[in-house]
PDB file of N, CA, C and O in Angstrom:
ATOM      1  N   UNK A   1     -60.647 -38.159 -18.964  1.00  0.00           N
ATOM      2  CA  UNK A   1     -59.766 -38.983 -18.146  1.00  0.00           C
ATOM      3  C   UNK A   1     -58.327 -38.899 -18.672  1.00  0.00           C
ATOM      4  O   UNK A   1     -58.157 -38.952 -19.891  1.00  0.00           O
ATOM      5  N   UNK A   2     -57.227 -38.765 -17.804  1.00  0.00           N
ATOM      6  CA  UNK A   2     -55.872 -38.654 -18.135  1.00  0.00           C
ATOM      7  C   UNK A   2     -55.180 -39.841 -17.518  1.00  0.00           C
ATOM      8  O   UNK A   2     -55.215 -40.194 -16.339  1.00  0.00           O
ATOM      9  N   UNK A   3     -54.517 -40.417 -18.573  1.00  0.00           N
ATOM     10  CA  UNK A   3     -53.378 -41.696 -18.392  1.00  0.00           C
ATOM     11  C   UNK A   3     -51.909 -41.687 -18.175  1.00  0.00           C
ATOM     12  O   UNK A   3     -51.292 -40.650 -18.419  1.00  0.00           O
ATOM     13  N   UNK A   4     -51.482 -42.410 -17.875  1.00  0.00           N
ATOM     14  CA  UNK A   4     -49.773 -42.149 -18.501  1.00  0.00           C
ATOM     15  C   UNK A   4     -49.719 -43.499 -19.036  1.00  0.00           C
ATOM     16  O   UNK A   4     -50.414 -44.438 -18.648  1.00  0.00           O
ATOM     17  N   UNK A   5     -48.770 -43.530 -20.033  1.00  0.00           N
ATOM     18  CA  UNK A   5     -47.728 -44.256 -20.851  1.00  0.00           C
ATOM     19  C   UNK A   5     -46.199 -44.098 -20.949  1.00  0.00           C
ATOM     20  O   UNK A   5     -45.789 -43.138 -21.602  1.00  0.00           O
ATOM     21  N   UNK A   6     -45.368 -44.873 -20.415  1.00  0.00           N
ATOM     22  CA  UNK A   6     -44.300 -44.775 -20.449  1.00  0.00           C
ATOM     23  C   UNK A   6     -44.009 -43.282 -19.702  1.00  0.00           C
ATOM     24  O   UNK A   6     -43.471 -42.434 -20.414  1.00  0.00           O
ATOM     25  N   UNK A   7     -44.340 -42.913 -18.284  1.00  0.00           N
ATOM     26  CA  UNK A   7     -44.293 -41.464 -18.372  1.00  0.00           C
ATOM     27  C   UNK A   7     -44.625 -40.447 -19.200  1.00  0.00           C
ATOM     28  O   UNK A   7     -43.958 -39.413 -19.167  1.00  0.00           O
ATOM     29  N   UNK A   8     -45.660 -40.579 -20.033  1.00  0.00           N
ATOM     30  CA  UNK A   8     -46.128 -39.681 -21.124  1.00  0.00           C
ATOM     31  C   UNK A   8     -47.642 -39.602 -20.447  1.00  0.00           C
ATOM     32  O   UNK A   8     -48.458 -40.519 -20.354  1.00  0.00           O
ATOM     33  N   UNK A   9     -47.770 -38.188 -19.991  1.00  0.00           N
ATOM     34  CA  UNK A   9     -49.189 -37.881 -19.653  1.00  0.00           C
ATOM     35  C   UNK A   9     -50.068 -38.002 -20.919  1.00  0.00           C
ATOM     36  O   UNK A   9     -49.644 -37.435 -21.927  1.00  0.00           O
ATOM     37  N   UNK A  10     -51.355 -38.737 -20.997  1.00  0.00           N
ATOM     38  CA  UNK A  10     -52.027 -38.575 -22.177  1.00  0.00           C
ATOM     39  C   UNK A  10     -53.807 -38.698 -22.126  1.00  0.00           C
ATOM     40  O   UNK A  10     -54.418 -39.172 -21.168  1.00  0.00           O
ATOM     41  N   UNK A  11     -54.360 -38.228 -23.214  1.00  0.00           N
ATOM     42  CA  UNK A  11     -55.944 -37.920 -22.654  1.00  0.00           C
ATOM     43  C   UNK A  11     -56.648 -39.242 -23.456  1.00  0.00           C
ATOM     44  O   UNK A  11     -56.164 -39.930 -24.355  1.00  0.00           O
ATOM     45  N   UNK A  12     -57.706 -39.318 -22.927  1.00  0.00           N
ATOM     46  CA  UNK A  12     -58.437 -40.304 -23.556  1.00  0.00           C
ATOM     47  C   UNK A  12     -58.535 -40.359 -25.188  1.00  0.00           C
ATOM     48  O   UNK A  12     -58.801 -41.404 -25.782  1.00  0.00           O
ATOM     49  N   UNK A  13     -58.300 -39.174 -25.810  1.00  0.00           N
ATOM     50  CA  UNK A  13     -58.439 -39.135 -27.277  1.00  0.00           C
ATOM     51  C   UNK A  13     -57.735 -39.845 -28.013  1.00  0.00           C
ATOM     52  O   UNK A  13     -56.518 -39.695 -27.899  1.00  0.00           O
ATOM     53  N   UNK A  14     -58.235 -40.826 -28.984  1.00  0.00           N
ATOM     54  CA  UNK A  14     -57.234 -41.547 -29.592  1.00  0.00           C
ATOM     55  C   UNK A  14     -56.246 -40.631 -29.871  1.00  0.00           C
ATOM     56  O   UNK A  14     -55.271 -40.683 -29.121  1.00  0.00           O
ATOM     57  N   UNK A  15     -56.228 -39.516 -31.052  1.00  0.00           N
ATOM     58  CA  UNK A  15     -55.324 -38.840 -31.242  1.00  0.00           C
ATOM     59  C   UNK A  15     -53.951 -38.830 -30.445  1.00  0.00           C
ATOM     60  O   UNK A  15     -52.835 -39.255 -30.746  1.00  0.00           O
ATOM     61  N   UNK A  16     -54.515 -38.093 -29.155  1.00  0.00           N
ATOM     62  CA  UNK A  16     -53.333 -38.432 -28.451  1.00  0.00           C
ATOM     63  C   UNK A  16     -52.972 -39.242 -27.985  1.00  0.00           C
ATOM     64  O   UNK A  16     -51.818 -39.105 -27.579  1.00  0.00           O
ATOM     65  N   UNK A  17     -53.459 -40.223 -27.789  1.00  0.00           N
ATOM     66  CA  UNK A  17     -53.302 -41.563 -27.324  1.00  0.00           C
ATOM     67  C   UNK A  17     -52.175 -42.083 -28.207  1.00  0.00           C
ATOM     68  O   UNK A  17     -51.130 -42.419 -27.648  1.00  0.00           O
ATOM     69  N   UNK A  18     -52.294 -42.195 -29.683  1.00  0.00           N
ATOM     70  CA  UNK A  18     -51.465 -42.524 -30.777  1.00  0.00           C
ATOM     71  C   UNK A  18     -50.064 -41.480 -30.396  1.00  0.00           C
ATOM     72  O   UNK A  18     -48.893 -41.773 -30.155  1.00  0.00           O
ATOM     73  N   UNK A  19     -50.573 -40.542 -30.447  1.00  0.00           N
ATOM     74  CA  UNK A  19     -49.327 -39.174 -30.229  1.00  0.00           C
ATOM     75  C   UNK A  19     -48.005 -39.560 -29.314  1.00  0.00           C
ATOM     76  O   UNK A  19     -46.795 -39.518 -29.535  1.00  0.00           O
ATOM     77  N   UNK A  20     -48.824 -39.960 -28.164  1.00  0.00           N
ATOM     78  CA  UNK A  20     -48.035 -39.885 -26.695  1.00  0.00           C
ATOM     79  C   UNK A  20     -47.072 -41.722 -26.660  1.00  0.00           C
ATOM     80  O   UNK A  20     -46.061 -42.064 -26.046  1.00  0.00           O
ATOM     81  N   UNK A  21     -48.099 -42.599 -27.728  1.00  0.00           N
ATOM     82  CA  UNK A  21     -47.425 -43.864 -27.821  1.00  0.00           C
ATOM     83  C   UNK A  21     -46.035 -44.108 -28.719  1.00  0.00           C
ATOM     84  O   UNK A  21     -45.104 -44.908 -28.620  1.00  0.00           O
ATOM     85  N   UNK A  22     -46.507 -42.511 -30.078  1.00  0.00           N
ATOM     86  CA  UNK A  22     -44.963 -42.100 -31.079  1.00  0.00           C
ATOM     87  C   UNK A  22     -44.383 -41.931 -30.126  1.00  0.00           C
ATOM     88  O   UNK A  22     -43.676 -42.910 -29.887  1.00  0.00           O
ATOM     89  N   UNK A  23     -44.273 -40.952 -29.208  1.00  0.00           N
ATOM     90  CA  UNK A  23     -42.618 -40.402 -28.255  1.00  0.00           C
ATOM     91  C   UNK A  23     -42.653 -40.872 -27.424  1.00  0.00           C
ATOM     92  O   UNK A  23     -41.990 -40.315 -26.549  1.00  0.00           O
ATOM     93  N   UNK A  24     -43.168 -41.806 -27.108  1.00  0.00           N
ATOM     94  CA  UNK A  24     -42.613 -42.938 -25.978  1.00  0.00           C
ATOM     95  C   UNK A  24     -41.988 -44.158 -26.625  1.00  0.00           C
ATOM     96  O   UNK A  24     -41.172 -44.799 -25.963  1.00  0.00           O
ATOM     97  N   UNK A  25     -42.352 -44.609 -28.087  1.00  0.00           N
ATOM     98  CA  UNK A  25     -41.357 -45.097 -28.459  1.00  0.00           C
ATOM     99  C   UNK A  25     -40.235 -44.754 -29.236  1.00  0.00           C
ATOM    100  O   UNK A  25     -39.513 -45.593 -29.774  1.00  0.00           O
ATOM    101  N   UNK A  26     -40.063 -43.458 -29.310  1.00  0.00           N
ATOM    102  CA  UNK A  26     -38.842 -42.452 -30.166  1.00  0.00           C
ATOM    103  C   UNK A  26     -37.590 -42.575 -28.700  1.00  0.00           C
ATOM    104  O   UNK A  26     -36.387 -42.831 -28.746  1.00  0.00           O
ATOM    105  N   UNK A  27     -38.559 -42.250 -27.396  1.00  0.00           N
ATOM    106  CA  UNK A  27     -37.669 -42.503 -26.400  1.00  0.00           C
ATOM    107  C   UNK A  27     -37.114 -43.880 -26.097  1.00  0.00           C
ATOM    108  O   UNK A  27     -35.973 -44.148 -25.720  1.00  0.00           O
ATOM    109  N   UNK A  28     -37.945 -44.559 -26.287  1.00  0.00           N
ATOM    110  CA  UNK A  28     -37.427 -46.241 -26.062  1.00  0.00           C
ATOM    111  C   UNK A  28     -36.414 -46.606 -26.720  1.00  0.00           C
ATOM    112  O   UNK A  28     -35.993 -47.758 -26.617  1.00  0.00           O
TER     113      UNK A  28
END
């Protein structure tokens, strides 16, 4: 399953989940 966050496409894997939540708040 694929999400977005803050416009950050991201996959169910925590990993990326954590990943996609760093550069969405580097962008914030």
């Amino acid at each position: 399953m694929i999400y977005i966050i803050n416009g950050w496409f991201c996959e169910t894997s925590i990993m990326n989940y954590e990943f996609c939540f760093f550069l969405s708040s580097l962008v914030m």
